[in-house]
C-alpha positions in Angstrom: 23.5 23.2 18.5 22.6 23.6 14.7 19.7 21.5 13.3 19.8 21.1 9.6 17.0 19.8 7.0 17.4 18.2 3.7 16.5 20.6 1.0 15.0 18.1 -0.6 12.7 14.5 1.6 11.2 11.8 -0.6 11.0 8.2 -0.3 13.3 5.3 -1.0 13.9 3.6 -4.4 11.9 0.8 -3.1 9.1 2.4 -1.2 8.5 4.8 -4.4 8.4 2.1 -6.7 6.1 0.4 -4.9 3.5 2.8 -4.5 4.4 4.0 -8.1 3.4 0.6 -8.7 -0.3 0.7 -6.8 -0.9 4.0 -9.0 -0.4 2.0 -11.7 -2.9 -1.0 -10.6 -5.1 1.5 -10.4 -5.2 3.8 -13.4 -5.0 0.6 -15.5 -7.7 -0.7 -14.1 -6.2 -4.6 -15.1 -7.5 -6.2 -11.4 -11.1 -6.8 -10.8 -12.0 -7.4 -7.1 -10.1 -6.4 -3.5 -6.5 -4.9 -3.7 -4.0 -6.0 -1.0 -1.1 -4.7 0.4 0.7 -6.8 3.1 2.0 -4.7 5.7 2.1 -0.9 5.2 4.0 0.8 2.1 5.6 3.3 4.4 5.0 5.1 7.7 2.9 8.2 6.4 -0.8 8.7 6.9 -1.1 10.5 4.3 0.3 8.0 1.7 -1.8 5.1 4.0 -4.8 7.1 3.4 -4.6 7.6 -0.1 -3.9 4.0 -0.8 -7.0 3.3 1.4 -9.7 5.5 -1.0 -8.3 4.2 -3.6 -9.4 1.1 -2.6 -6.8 -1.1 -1.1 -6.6 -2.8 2.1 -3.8 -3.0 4.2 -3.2 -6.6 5.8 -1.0 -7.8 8.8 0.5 -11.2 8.6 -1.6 -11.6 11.8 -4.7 -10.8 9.8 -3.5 -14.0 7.9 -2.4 -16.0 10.4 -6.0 -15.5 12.0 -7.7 -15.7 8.9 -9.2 -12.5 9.1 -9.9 -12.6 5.6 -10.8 -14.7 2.9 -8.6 -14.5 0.1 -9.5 -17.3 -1.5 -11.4 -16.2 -5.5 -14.7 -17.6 -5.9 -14.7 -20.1 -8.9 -18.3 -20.0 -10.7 
């Protein structure tokens, strides 16, 4: 038996966009506060751990469900 690889691995259309699109949250610095993501962008640690230092938080529904978190904004 022959095993072949791709010459070329990347990510889905919507999986790049999507973390394309956290990049993009960040640099432009437009949201003050926490930064959610609901359920995890893909299956890689290494993409979950950069999304982690660059500061977002990665939420279950259960997290919601159980009201893990607050995300509720604080009106002053």
């Amino acid at each position: 038996m022959e095993i072949k690889r791709a010459e070329k691995m990347g990510f889905c259309f919507g999986v790049a966009g999507a973390i394309n699109l956290c990049n993009k949250v960040v640099s432009e610095k437009k949201f003050e506060g926490r930064l959610f993501i609901l359920g995890m962008l893909v299956h890689n640690k290494n993409v979950t751990s950069d999304m982690e230092k660059k500061g977002f938080i990665t939420l279950s529904e259960e997290d919601l469900k159980e009201g893990k978190i607050n995300l509720q904004k604080k009106i002053q």
